[in-house]
C-alpha positions as MATLAB code, in Angstrom:
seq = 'XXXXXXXXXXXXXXXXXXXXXXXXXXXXXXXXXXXXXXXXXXXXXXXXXXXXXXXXXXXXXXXXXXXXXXXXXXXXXXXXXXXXXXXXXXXXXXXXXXXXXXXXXXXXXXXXXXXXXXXXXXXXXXXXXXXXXXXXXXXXXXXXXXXXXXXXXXXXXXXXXXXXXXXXXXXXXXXXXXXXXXXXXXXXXXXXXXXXXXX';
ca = [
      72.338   86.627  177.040;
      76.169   86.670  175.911;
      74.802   87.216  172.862;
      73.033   90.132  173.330;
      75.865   91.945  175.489;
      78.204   90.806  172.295;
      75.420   92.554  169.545;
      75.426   95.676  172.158;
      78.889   96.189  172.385;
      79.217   96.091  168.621;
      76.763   98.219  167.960;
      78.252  100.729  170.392;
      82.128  100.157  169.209;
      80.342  100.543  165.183;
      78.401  103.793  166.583;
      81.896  105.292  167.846;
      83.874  104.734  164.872;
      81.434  106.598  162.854;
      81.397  109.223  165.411;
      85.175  109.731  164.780;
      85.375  109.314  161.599;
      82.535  111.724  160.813;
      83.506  115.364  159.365;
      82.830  118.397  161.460;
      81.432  122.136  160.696;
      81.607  124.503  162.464;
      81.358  128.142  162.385;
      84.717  129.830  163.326;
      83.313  133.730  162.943;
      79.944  135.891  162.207;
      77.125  134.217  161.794;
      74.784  132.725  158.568;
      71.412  134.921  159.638;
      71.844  137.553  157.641;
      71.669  134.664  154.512;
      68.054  134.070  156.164;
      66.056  135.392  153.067;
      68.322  134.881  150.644;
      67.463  132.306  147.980;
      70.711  131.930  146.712;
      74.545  132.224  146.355;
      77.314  132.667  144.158;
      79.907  129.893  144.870;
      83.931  129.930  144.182;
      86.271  127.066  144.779;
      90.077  128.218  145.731;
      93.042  125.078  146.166;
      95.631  127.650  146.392;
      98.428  126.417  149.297;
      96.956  123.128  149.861;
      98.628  120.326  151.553;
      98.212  116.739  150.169;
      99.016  113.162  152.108;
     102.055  113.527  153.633;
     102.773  116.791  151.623;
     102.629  120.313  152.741;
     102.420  121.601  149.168;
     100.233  120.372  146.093;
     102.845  120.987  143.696;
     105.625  118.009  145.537;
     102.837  115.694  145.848;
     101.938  115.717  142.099;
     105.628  116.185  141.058;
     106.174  113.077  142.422;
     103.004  110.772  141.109;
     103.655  112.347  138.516;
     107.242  110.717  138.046;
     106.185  107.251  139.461;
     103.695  107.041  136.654;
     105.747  108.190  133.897;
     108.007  105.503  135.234;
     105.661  102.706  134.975;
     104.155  104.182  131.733;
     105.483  106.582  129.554;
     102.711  109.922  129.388;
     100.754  108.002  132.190;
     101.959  110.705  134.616;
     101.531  113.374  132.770;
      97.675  112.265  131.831;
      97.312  111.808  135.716;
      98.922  115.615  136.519;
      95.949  116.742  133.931;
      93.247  115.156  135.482;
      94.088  115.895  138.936;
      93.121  119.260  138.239;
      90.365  119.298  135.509;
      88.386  116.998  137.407;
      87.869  119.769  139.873;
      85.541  121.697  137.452;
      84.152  118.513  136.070;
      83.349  116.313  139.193;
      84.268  117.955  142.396;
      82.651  120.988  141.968;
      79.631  120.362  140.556;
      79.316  117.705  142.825;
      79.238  119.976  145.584;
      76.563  122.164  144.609;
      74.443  119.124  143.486;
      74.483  117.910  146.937;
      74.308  121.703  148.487;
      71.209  122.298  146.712;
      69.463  118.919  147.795;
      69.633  119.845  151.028;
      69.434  123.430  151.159;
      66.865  125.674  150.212;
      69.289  127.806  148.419;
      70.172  128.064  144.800;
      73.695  128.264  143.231;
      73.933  131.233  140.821;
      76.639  131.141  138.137;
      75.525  135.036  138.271;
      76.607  137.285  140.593;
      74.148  137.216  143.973;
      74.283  139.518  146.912;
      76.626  136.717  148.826;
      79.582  134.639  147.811;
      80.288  131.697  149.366;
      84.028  131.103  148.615;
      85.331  127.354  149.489;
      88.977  126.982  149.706;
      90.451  123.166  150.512;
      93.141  123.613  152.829;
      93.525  120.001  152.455;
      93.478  116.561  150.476;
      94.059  113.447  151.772;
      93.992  111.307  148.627;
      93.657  107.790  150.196;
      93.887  104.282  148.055;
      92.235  101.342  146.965;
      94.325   98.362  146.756;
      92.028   95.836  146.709;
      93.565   94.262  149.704;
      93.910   97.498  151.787;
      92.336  100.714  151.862;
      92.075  104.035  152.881;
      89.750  107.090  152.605;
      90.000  110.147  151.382;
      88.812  113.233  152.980;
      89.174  116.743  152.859;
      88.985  120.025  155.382;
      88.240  123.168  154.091;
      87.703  126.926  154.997;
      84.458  128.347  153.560;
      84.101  132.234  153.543;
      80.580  133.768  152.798;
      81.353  137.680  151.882;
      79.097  140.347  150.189;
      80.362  140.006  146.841;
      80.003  143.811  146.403;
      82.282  144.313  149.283;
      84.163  141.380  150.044;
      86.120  142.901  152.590;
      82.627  142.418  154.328;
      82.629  138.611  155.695;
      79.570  137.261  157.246;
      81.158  134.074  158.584;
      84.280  131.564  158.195;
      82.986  127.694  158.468;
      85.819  125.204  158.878;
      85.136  121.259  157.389;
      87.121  118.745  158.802;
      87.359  115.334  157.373;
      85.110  115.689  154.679;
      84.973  111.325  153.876;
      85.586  110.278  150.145;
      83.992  106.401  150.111;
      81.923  104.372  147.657;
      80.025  102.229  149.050;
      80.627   99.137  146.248;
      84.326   99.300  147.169;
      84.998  100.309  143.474;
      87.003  103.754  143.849;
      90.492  102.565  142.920;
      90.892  105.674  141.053;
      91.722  108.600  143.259;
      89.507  111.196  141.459;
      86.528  109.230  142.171;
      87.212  109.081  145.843;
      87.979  112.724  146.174;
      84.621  113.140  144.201;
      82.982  111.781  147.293;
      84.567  114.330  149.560;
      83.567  117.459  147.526;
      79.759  115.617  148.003;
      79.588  114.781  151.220;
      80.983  118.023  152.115;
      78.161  119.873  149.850;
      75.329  117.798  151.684;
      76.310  118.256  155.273;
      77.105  122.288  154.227;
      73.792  122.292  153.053;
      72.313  120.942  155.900;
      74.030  123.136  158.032;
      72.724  126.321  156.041;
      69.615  125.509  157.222;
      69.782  124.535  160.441;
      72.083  128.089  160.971;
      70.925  130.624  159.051;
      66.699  130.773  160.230;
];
C-alpha cells in the first residue's frame, strides 16, 4: 500500500514539474479568426534587442564567448560568433516551420500571402551540457500576424514563454543544437494553437 501512495506521489510531483516547466501561448491582442480560411502565411524571424542568459543585450553575451573561446583556442571564438547567427537560417528557422506545418493546416509561403506572421525572440536562454550538470534552453517570443499589405493592420500579438530546447539522448552539448529544439517546439505548439484559435 506504501507503495502505491509512493508511485502516486511521484507521478503527481513528475506531472507538476512538467506543468512548470512547460511553455505558454497566449494571445495578448486581436484575435486568429480572420486567418480561418486562409491556407497559408508568410513568416519573418526578427532577434533585434534580445536578451541572452544573464545578458540584457545579444551583442555582451557573444562579445564575451566570444573572448573565452579565442582564449582557449585561437579563431575558436570567432567560428562560434559565426555560427551563432547563421544557424538561425539554417536550423532554427526552418525548424520552426517544419514543425508549424505538421501541426497546422497552414502552409509557409516564401511568397508574399495575404498575412505575415512575424516572430521576434525577445529572449534566449542558452543553457549547457556538461555532462555532469545541465540546463535547458528555452526561448519567449512575441509573434505578430499583420496584413502584409498594410502592416500597420495587426490581427493579433501571441506571446511564447519558455519555449524548452532538450534532446532527449542527452547529446546537445553544443548550444546550437539545443536552441534548435526551442525554435521546434515553439513551431509545434504555435501550430497547434493556430488551430485550435483560428476556426
Amino acid at each position: 500500500m506504501k507503495l502505491v501512495k509512493i508511485s502516486a506521489l511521484f507521478l503527481l510531483f513528475a506531472a507538476t514539474c512538467i506543468t512548470l516547466s512547460a511553455q505558454s501561448i497566449k494571445i495578448q491582442e486581436g484575435s486568429l479568426a480572420p486567418l480561418k480560411d486562409e491556407k497559408s502565411i508568410s513568416v519573418e524571424f526578427t532577434y533585434d534587442n534580445m536578451g541572452v542568459g544573464k545578458f540584457d543585450k545579444e551583442e555582451d553575451y557573444v562579445n564575451k564567448k566570444k573572448e573565452e573561446y579565442n582564449k582557449k583556442e585561437a579563431g575558436r571564438g570567432d567560428n562560434w560568433a559565426e555560427a551563432w547567427v547563421s544557424d538561425r537560417k539554417h536550423d532554427y528557422e526552418p525548424s520552426f516551420i517544419e514543425l508549424f506545418e505538421k501541426n497546422s493546416d497552414m502552409t509557409v509561403s516564401m511568397k508574399p500571402t495575404k498575412y505575415t506572421m512575424i516572430f521576434h525572440t525577445t529572449y534566449t536562454e542558452p543553457g549547457y551540457n556538461i555532462y555532469v550538470s545541465r540546463k535547458n534552453a528555452s526561448i519567449d517570443a512575441e509573434v505578430k500576424i499583420v496584413e502584409t499589405a498594410n502592416r500597420s493592420n495587426v490581427v493579433a500579438v501571441i506571446s511564447i514563454r519558455r519555449a524548452p530546447g532538450r534532446t532527449f539522448g542527452g547529446n546537445d552539448y553544443d548550444t546550437g543544437i539545443r536552441i534548435k529544439e526551442c525554435y521546434a517546439d515553439a513551431g509545434k505548439y504555435l501550430g497547434k494553437f493556430f488551430e485550435k484559435n483560428r476556426k
